[in-house]
Steps between C-alpha positions, in 0.01 A plus 500: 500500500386227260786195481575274240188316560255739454694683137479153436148482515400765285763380264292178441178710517586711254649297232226344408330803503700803313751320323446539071256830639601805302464769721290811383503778770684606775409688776800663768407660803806748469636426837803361613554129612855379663684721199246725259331322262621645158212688320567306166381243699126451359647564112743246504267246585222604299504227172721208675393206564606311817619145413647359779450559873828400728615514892856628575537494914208759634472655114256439246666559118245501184673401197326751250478506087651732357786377721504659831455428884249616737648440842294527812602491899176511745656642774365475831116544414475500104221276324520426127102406407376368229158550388228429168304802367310729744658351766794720586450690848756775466535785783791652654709236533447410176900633304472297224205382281539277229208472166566201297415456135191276623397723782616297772742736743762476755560726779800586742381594772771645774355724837850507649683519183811332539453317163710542179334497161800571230540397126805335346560480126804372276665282849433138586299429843871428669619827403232715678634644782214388741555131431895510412538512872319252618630187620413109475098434462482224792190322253731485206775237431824478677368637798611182723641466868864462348446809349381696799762337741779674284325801519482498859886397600686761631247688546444734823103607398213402693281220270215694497704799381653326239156339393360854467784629245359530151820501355561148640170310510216668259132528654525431862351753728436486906244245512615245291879551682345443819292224398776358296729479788211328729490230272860476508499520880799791473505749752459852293820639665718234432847637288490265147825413564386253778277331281600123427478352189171297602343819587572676190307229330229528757445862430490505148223217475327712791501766265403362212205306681383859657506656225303253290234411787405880478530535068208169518287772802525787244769657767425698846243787531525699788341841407592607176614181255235434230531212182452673164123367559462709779520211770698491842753209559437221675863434666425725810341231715772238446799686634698382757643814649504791302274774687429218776682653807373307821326214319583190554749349258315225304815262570566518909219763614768765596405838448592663189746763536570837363835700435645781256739376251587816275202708545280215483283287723648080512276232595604175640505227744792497744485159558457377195705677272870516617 
């Protein structure tokens, strides 16, 4: 599923690509996503203009004119494409294709379809229900190690558990936990409540660091991430555990090790990370 990183990255592809674009046609592929995509869809879009591009955790929110938001979740395999004329590839996949005023296009593009396209008009971004949940934005200010360590006392969760909750921390998925917390040198399984001030502070500048280190690669491709231009990321090679099991951790040369944590695979270095 794509992370903060990589809904980053077609964030800052895209702005300087669709925003003040009126868009001119839409095209729905009439199936269902993650909910049904509503079938006024294509008409509601048809004459806006998009003027402003934004990030909220995993979700992508286009600030449209007349006044309206376009909010879009990836899933676990979705790709949002841009493209100029007579470029646009289409096929099966293919459940949304957008015609701008100029001809350029954008296409979502979705085999598993897990995504969510929906439509908001007459709220403010904090009032859809898809972002009113989410929790603090780790890149955004106030996001500090004073502010995590109160999070984390009294606590009984496992980190990683609590760095996967939406609702707490916006945008973090399994790889950047699990390289978050290799940075930090915190064993995954560790309750937050046992986590000292000093650490608290470790692991929010771990996060922040990971986080940014993979926003400058253009985030992690490992089959089905693509930019808005069509490109894979570049973060895959610079891990430090994630999908590394019985490598040798960069640090001590200990073998990376694999467990399940809540239906999902943890990397991490036992003697590193405590």
């Amino acid at each position: 599923m794509p992370e903060m990183p990589e809904v980053e990255t077609i964030a800052r592809q895209l702005r300087g690509r669709v925003e003040g674009k009126r868009i001119a046609g839409v095209r729905l592929s009439g199936l269902p996503l993650r909910k049904p995509v509503s079938p006024g869809l294509g008409t509601a879009l048809v004459g806006r203009t998009i003027r402003r591009v934004r990030r909220y955790g995993k979700y992508l929110v286009l600030t449209l004119e007349p006044k309206a938001f376009w909010v879009i979740h990836l899933g676990m395999s979705g790709r949002l494409l841009y493209h100029e004329p007579g470029r646009a590839e289409g096929g099966r996949h293919t459940h949304a294709s957008i015609l701008f005023s100029d001809g350029d296009g954008l296409e979502y593009r979705d085999p598993r379809r897990f995504g969510l396209l929906a439509l908001y008009e007459g709220v403010s971004p904090r009032a859809i229900p898809e972002i009113r949940s989410l929790g603090k934005d780790p890149l955004q200010p106030g996001f500090t190690g004073e502010w995590l360590g109160r999070r984390l006392h009294g606590s009984r969760r496992e980190i990683k558990s609590f760095l996967l909750d939406q609702g707490v921390l916006a945008g973090i998925g399994n790889i950047y936990a699990c390289e978050a917390l290799f940075e930090a040198r915190i064993h995954p399984g560790r309750r937050c409540a046992t986590l000292s001030g000093r650490e608290s502070g470790r692991l929010a500048a771990a996060v922040q660091k990971v986080l940014r280190d993979a926003i400058r690669r253009r985030g992690t491709t490992f089959s089905d991430f693509r930019g808005a231009d069509g490109k894979a990321g570049g973060h895959r090679d610079h891990l430090a555990v994630y999908m590394r099991e019985g490598k040798q951790c960069v640090e001590c040369g200990r073998p990376i090790r694999r467990i399940s944590q809540g239906n999902r695979g943890t990397f991490f270095c036992q003697q590193c990370q405590r």
